[in-house]
C-alpha positions in Angstrom: 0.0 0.0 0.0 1.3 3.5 -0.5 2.0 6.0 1.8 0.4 8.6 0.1 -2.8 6.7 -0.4 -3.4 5.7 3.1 -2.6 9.0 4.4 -5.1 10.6 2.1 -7.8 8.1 2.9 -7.6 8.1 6.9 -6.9 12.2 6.8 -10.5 12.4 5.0 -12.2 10.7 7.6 -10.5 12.3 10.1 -11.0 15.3 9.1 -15.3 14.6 8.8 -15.0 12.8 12.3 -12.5 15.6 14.4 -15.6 17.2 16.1 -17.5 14.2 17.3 -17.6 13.2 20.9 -15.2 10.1 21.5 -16.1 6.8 23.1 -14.1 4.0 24.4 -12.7 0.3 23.0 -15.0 -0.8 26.2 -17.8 0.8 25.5 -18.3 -0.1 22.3 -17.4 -3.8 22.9 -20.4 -3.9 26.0 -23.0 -1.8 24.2 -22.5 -2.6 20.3 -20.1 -6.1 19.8 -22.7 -7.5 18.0 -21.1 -10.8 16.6 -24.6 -12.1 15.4 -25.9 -9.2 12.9 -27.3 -7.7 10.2 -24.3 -6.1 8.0 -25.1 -3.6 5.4 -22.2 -2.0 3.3 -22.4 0.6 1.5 -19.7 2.4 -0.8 -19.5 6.2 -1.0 -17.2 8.5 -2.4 -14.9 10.2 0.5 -15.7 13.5 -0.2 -19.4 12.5 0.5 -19.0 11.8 4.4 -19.4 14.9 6.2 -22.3 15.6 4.2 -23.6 11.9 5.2 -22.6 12.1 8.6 -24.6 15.8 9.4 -27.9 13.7 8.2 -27.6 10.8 10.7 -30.3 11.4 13.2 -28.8 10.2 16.4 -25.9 10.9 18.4 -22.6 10.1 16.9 -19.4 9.1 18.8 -16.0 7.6 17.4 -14.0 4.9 19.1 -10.1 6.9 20.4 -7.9 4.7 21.7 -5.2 6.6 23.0 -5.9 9.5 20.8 -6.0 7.8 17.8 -9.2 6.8 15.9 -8.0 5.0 12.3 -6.1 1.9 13.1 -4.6 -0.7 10.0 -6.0 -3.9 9.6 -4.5 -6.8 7.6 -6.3 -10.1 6.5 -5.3 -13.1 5.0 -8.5 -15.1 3.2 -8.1 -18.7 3.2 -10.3 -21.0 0.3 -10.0 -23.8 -1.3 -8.5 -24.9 -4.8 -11.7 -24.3 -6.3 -12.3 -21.4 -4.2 -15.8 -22.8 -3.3 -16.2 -19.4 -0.7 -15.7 -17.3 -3.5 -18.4 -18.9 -5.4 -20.8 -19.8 -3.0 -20.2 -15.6 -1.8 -20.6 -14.9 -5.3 -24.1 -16.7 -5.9 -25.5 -16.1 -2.1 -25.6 -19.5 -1.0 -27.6 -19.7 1.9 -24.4 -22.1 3.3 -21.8 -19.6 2.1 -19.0 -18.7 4.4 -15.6 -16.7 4.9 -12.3 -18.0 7.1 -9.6 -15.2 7.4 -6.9 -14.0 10.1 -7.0 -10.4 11.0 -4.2 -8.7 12.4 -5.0 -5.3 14.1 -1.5 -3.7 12.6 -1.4 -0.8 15.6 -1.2 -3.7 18.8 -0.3 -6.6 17.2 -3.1 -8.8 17.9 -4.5 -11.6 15.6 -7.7 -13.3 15.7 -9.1 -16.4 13.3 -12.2 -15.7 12.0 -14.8 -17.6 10.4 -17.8 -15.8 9.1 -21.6 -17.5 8.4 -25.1 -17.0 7.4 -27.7 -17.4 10.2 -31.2 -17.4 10.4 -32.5 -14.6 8.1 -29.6 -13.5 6.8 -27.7 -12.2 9.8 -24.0 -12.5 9.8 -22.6 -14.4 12.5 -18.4 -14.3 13.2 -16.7 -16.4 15.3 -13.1 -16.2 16.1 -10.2 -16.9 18.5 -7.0 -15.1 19.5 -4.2 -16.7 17.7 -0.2 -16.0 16.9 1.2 -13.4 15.2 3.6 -15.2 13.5 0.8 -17.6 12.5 -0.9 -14.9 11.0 -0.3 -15.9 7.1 -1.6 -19.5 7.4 -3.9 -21.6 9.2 -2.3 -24.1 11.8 -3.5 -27.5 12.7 -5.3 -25.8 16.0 -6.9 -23.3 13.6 -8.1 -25.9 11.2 -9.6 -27.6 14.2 -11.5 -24.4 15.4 -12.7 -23.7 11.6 -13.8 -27.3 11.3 -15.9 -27.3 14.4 -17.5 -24.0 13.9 -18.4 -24.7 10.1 -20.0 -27.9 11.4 -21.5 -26.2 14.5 -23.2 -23.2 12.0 -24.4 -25.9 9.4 -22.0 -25.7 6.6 -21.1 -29.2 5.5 -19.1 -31.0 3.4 -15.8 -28.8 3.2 -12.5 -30.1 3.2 -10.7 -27.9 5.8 -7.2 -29.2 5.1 -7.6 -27.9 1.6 -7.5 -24.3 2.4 -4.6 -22.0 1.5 -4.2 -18.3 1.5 -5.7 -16.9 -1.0 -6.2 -13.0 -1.3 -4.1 -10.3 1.4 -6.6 -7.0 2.1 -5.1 -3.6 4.1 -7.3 -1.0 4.8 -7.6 1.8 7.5 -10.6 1.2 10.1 -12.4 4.5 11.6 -15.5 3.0 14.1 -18.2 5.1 15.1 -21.3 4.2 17.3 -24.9 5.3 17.5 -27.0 6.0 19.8 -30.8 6.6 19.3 -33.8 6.4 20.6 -34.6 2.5 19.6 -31.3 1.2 20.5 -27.6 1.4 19.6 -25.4 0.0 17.0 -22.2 0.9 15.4 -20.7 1.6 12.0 -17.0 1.4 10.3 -15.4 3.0 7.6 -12.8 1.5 5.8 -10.4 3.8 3.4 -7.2 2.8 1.4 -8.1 -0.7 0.5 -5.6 -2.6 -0.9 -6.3 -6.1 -2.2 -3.1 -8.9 -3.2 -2.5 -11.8 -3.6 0.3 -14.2 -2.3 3.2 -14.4 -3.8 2.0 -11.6 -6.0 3.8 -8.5 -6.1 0.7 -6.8 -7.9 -1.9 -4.7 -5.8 -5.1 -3.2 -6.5 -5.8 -0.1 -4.6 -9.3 2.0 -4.1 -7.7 5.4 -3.1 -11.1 7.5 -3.5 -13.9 5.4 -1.9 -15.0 4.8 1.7 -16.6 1.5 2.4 -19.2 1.7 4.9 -20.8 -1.1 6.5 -23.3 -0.8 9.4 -23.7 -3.5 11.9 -27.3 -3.5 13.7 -30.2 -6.1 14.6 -33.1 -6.3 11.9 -33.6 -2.9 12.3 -31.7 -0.5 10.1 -29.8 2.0 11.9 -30.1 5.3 11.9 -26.7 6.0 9.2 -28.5 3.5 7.5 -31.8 5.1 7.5 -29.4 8.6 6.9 -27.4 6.7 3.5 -30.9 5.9 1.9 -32.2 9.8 2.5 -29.4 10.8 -0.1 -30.1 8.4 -2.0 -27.2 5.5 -1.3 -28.5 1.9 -1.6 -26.9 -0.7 0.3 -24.2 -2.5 -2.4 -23.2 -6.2 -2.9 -19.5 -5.9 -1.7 -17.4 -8.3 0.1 -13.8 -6.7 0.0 -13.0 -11.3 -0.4 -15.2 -11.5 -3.6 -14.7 -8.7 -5.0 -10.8 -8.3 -4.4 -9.8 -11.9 -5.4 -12.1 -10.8 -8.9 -10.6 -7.9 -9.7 -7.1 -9.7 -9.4 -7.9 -13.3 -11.1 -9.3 -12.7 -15.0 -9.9 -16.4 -14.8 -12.7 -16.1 -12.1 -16.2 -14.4 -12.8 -17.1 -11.3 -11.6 -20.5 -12.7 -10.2 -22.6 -10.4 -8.3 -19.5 -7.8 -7.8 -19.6 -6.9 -11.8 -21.2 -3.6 -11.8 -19.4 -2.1 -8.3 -16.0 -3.4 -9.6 -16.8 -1.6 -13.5 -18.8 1.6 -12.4 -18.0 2.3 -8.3 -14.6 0.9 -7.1 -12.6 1.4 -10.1 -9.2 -0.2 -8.5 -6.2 0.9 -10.2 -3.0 -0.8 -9.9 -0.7 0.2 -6.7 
């Protein structure tokens, strides 16, 4: 990832998000963890937010920790040969799934994550803390924990010891949490994704969009609510799908077609 992107991207939210009122790592992990949730992502041009943001009706806080309120985040997407999460992503399987690490680049800490459909179409993610090191493949323990929870959340038939890395995504992480009359929930937005693959010295940036995705019950929040006033429809992104599409001509575009040829426009990094 370029400097010069990633600074531009996290100074723009910044910038829309310097007056809010802050709230803390705690707070939002007690009020608004919400690991069982209805995600809806949206993608909006940068200069667009403060405009967004002065239409939410609600009171609007960002998560500081330790003064600073964009942290880096690194994933590694594990599939298998015939990348059967991209395709069942791609053509909304109801038994679709995702298995990643994360690594929060600002403490160091890595997680194993597996991400399902539940009842009526809530996401639900389960994780565990795992190594550093580890953090580019998926150990026998981690195989293990994917195994059980993709049997545990219904998804069959997968042959876990087939999965290899498979697509590396960066990004800058701003969170923000709402609090309205009918409840609270919470929001990020995600500037200066980069997508690669392994091995790959080739990267696809999106320097001038924000990726928004809000994370509520069934009830859409109020940015949602605030998004579809100006006219800003939730879009079928997953930054998996549509990342390892942009970067492999011999895979389909699928459902990410028209937000990788009219909105993200990735350009070569």
């Amino acid at each position: 990832m370029s400097i010069q992107t990633s600074a531009a991207a996290s100074i723009g939210i910044r910038h829309a998000l310097d007056d809010l009122p802050g709230t803390t790592l705690e707070t939002v992990l007690s009020l608004a963890a919400l690991q069982t949730r209805v995600d809806r992502k949206y993608v909006i041009d940068a200069g667009d937010l403060p405009y967004l943001l002065g239409r939410v009706e609600g009171t609007l806080h960002v998560l500081r920790i330790d003064g600073r309120q964009s942290f880096g985040y690194h994933s590694t997407y594990f599939d298998t040969p015939t990348r059967e999460a991209f395709h069942r992503a791609g053509r909304s399987r109801r038994r679709r799934f995702k298995v990643r690490t994360r690594v929060y680049r600002d403490s160091g800490e890595a997680w194993v994550e597996v991400k399902t459909r539940g009842p009526r179409g809530v996401t639900v993610k389960d994780r565990t803390p795992y190594d550093l090191a580890d953090a580019g493949r998926l150990t026998a323990a981690a195989r293990g924990f994917v195994e059980r929870t993709l049997r545990e959340r219904g998804v069959n038939g997968l042959e876990v010891d087939t999965l290899v890395p498979t697509l590396h995504t960066s990004y800058v992480r701003t969170t923000v949490l709402l609090t309205e009359p009918v409840g609270i929930s919470r929001a990020t937005l995600d500037a200066g994704l980069v997508w690669r693959r392994p091995g790959s010295t080739v990267t696809l940036s999106v320097p001038r969009h924000i990726i928004v995705e809000t994370k509520a019950g069934a009830s859409p929040s109020a940015l949602d609510r605030a998004l579809w006033r100006i006219g800003v429809r939730p879009d079928r992104i997953s930054k998996y799908g549509a990342g390892l599409a942009a970067l492999d001509d011999d895979l389909p575009s699928l459902k990410w077609h028209r937000l990788l040829s009219q909105k993200l426009d990735p350009a070569t990094a």
